[in-house]
Residue, then its C-alpha position, 0 to 999 in steps of 0.5 A: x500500500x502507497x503511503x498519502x506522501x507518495x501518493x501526493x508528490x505522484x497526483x501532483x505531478x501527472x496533473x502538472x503533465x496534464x496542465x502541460x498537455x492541455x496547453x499542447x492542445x490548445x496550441x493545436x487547435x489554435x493551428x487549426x481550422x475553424x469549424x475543428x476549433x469550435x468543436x475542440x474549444x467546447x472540449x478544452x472547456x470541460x477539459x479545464x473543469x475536470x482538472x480544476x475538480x481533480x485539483x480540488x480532490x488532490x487538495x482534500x487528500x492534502x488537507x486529510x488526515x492519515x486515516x481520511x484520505x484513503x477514503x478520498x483516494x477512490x474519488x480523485x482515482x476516478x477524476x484523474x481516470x476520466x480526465x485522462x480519457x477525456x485528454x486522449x479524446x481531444x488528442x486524437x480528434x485534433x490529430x485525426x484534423x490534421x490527417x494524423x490519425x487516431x494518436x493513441x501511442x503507448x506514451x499517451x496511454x502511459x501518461x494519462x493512466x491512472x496511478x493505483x501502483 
C-alpha cells in the first residue's frame, strides 16, 4: 500500500503533465481550422473543469488526515481516470484534423493512466 506522501508528490505531478498537455492542445487547435476549433474549444472547456475538480480532490487528500484520505483516494482515482480519457479524446480528434490519425501511442496511454501502483 502507497503511503498519502507518495501518493501526493505522484497526483501532483501527472496533473502538472496534464496542465502541460492541455496547453499542447490548445496550441493545436489554435493551428487549426475553424469549424475543428469550435468543436475542440467546447472540449478544452470541460477539459479545464475536470482538472480544476481533480485539483480540488488532490487538495482534500492534502488537507486529510492519515486515516481520511484513503477514503478520498477512490474519488480523485476516478477524476484523474476520466480526465485522462477525456485528454486522449481531444488528442486524437485534433490529430485525426490534421490527417494524423487516431494518436493513441503507448506514451499517451502511459501518461494519462491512472496511478493505483
Amino acid at each position: 500500500m502507497e503511503d498519502r506522501k507518495t501518493y501526493i508528490s505522484k497526483m501532483a505531478a501527472k496533473l502538472q503533465e496534464w496542465d502541460a498537455n492541455i496547453k499542447n492542445l490548445e496550441a493545436k487547435a489554435a493551428a487549426a481550422n475553424a469549424g475543428v476549433k469550435a468543436q475542440v474549444r467546447q472540449q478544452l472547456e470541460e477539459l479545464h473543469k475536470r482538472k480544476n475538480e481533480a485539483r480540488q480532490k488532490l487538495e482534500k487528500i492534502q488537507g486529510a488526515g492519515e486515516g481520511a484520505w484513503q477514503d478520498l483516494k477512490g474519488g480523485i482515482e476516478q477524476s484523474w481516470k476520466t480526465l485522462g480519457d477525456s485528454i486522449r479524446t481531444a488528442t486524437d480528434k485534433l490529430n485525426l484534423s490534421e490527417g494524423k490519425g487516431p494518436g493513441i501511442t503507448e506514451k499517451s496511454k502511459k501518461s494519462t493512466k491512472v496511478l493505483h501502483d
